[in-house]
N, C-alpha and C positions, 0 to 999 in steps of 0.2 A: 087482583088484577082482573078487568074485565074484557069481555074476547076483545073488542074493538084490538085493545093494545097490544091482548099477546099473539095481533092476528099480526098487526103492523111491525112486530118485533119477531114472529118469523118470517114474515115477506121481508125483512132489512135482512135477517142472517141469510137465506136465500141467496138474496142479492150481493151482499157480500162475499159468500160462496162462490157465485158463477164470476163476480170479477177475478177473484184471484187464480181460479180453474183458466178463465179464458187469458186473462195476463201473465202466467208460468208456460203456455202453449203457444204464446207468439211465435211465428218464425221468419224469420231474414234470413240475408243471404249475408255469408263472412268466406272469409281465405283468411292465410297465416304465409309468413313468409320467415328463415331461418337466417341466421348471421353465426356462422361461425368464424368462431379467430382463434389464433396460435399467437404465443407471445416464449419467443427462444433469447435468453440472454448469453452475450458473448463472454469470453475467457479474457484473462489477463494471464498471462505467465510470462516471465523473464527468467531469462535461463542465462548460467553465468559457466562458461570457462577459461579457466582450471575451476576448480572449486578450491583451491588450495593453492591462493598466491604467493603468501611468504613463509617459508619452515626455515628458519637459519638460526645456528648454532655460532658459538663463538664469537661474539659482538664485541668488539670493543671500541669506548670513545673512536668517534672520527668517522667506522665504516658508515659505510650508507649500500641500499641494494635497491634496484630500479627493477620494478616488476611490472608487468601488460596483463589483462585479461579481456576477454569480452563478454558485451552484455548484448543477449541477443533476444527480442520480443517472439517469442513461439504461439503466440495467442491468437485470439480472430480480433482484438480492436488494439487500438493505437494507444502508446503507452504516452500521457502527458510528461509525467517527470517519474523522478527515480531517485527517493532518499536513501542517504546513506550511514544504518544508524552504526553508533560503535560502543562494543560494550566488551570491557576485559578484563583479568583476574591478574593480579599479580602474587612470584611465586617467590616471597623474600628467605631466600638461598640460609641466609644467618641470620634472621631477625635481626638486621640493624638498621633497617632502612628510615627506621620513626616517622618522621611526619613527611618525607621526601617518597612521592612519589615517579618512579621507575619511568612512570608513562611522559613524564613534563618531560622528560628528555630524548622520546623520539618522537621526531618532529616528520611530517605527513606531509609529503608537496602532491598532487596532481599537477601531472604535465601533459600539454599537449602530446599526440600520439607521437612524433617525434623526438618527443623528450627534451626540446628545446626551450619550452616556453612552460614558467609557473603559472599555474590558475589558481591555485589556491595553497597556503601554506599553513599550516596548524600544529600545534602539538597534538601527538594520542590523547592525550587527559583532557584537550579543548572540545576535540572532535568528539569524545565520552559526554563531556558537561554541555554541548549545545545538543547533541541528543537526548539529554536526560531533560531540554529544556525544552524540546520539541522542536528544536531547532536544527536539526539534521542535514547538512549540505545535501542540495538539489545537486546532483551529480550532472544530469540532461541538460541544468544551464551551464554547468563547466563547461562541458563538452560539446554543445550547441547541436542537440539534436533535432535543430529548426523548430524546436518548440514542443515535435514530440518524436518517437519512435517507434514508427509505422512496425505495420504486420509483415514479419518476415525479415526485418533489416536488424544490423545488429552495428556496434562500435565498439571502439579500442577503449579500455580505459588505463592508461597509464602512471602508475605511483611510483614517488621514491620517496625511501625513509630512512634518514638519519639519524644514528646515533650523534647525542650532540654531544662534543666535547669542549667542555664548559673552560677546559686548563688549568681548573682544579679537581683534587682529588677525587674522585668517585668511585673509593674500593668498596665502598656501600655496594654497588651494584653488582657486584662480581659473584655471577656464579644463579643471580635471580632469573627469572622468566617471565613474560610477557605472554598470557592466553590472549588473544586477540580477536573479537569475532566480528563482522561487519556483514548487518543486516541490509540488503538491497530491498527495498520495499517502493514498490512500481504501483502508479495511478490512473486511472482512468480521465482523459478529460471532459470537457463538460456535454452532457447532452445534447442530443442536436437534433430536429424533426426530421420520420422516417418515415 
């Protein structure tokens, strides 16, 4: 290589040099500005008393027993609805019950709080298999809790359940038991701009 080029090829690294020296040492002027935010999600809780609406002993065809509880939102938002799932053991006293089950035959009204008016009537074993099918009575439209059940407010829920007496035989039954449990499971409804 003769100088000419390796004059002209350190005069380019030079050059190269000082651009990027003087273009890393640029300076302006900047500011920054901060945005902070909090994001707190609310509670659902429904709260149920008694917790413990029917214990009864001695049933036989015919009785029936009307029992009240309340369902009351304790939460910070507004409860849209409120399924009611059902799920229960039965305890066959003599093994003779075979393919007849204990639950077809107590049958489940929800009544107005007065106890006047049916809103809904089902067998135990109906109200078992529409839960098992996802279909679990909306309890908040029985009961027309304007659609939903605000913070703080609570309502009456009132049942009666029949032993049904068929007028035939049913010494099958005598002596069996009914675990009965019923899951209140309460939702939020829909979103809404805050």
């Amino acid at each position: 290589m003769n100088l000419k080029k390796r004059f002209a090829l350190t005069l380019a690294s030079v050059g190269l040099g000082a651009a990027l020296v003087s273009g890393g040492t640029f300076a302006y002027f900047s500011d920054t500005a901060v945005v902070n935010n909090t994001f707190a999600t609310g509670t659902l809780d429904l709260s149920v008393n008694p917790t413990v609406a029917f214990d009864v002993a001695n049933l036989k065809p015919g009785d029936y027993m009307v029992r009240y509880f309340e369902i009351t939102n304790s939460g910070t938002l507004d409860i849209q609805d409120v399924l009611m799932k059902t799920t229960y053991t039965i305890e066959d006293a003599k093994g003779d019950n075979g393919s007849e089950d204990f639950a077809n035959y107590l049958n489940v009204e929800f009544l107005t709080s007065d106890g006047q008016v049916v809103l809904l009537n089902q067998s135990l074993a109906k109200l078992k298999q529409l839960s098992d099918s996802g279909k679990a009575p909306d309890i908040s439209s029985l009961y027309g809790f304007m659609k939903h059940l605000p913070v703080g407010d609570s309502d009456v829920i009132c049942m009666k359940i029949v032993f049904t007496d068929t007028g035939l035989d049913q010494n099958i039954f005598q002596g069996d038991k009914v675990n009965l449990k019923w899951t209140l499971e309460a939702h939020q409804g829909k979103g809404v701009a805050k």
